[in-house]
N, C-alpha and C positions, 0 to 999 in steps of 0.2 A: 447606612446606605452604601451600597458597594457600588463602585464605577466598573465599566470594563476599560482598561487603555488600552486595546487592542482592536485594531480596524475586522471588522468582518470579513475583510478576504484573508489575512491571519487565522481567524478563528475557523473558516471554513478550511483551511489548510490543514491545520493541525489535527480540525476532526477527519478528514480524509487522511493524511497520514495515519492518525492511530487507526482507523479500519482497513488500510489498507496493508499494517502490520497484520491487525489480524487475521488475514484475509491469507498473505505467506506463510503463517504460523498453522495455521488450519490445513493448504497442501501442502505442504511439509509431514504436519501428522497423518492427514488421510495416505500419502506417500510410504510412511515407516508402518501404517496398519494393514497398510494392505501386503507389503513385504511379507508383514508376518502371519497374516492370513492367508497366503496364497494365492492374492490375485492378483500378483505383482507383473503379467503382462498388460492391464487396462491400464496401470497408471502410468507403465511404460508408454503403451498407447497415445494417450493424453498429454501425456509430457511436452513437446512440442508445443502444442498448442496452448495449453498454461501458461508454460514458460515464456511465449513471445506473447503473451495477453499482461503477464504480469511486468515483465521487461519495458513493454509501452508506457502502462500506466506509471511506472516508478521515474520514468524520465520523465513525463507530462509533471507529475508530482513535484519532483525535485527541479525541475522549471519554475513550476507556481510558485513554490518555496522562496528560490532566489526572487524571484520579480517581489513575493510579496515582504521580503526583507528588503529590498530595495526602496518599496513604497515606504514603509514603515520608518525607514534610514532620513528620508527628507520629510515627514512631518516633526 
């Protein structure tokens, strides 16, 4: 029998961090495929607006983060 000793807002973290890597890892490549496809003014485009969607969410993130090592620090 396996326990989890990790509170669920830990593990809700963790899985929102790792999709949230893949999530930068995916514009990133759609960014270098469209370079080399030639549509490199939409992602230009776009850029802006990504970039401060993603910028948000990685502060929100790395907020939960600390708060939920903080939880985890006092049980």
């Amino acid at each position: 029998m396996t326990t989890n000793k990790f509170s669920p807002l830990f593990r809700l973290i963790l899985k929102a961090l790792k999709y949230f890597m893949f999530i930068v890892l995916g514009f990133t490549f759609a960014a270098c495929l469209s370079g080399i496809l030639g549509t490199s003014h939409i992602a230009i485009s776009l850029f802006p607006l990504v970039f401060e969607c993603i910028w948000r969410s990685g502060i929100v993130l790395i907020g939960l983060a600390g708060a939920s090592v903080v939880i985890e620090s006092f049980r």
